[in-house]
N, C-alpha and C positions, 0 to 999 in steps of 0.2 A: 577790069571793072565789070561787074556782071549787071547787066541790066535789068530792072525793075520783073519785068515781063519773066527773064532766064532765071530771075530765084523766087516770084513762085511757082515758075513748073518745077524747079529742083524740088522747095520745099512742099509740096504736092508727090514727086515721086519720092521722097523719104518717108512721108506718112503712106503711101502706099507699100512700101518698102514693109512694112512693120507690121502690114496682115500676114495673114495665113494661105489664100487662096492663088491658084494658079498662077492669075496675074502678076499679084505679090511678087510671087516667085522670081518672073521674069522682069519686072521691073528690079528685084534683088539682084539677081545676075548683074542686067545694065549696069545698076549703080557700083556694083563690088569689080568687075572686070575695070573701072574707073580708078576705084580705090587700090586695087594690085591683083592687076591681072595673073602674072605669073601664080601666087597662092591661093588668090581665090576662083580663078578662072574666065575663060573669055567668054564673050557674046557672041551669040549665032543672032547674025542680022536678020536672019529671017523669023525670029522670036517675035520681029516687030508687029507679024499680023496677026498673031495670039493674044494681044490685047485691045481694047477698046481706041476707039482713033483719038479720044482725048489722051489718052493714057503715050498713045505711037506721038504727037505733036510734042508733049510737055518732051520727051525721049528729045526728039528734034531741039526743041531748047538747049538741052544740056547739052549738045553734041557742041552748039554754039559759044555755051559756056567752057566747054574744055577746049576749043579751038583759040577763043580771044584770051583766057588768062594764062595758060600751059599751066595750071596747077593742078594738085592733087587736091580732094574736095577738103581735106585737112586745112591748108591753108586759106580755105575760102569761110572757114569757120565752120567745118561739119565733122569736124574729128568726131564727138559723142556721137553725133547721129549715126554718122557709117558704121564705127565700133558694135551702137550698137544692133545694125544690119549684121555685121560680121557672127555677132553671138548667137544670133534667130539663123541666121540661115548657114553657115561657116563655122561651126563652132568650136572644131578643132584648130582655128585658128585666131579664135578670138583670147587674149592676152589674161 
C-alpha cells in the first residue's frame, strides 16, 4: 500500500517526468529504470545532485514506494503515465 505522502511525491515526479528540461530528464531516467531497466536503462545515483532537493526527496519517496509494494508502477495504476514517459523520452520503445 503506498502511502498518502509516497503518491504525491510519485505523482509530482510523473508531471515532472513530462517537461523538457534537464531535470525532466533525470527524473525520466529514475522513473523509467523503475519501469524496465533492462530496455529503458538504469540510474546513476549520482544524477541525484543534478536536481533540485525537493525534486532528490519526492526521488527518496519512491525508493520507499518500490521497497514496500515490490511492484512495477503498472500495477500501482501508472501504466499510461509511464507509457507515456516512455514515448517523450524512449521512444523506440514506446508500443
Amino acid at each position: 500500500m503506498i502511502r498518502k505522502t509516497q503518491k504525491a511525491a510519485l505523482d509530482r515526479l510523473v508531471e515532472i517526468a513530462n517537461g523538457d528540461t534537464g531535470q525532466c530528464r533525470i527524473v525520466a531516467d529514475f522513473l523509467l529504470a523503475w519501469w524496465n531497466a533492462p530496455e529503458c536503462g538504469g540510474f546513476d545515483l549520482t544524477n541525484i545532485w543534478a536536481v533540485d532537493t525537493a525534486i532528490a526527496e519526492d526521488m527518496v519517496q519512491v525508493f520507499g514506494i518500490i521497497r514496500d509494494t515490490h511492484s512495477y508502477p503498472d500495477k500501482l495504476g501508472y501504466k499510461e503515465d509511464f507509457q507515456a514517459i516512455v514515448r517523450q523520452w524512449r521512444p523506440e520503445f514506446a508500443a
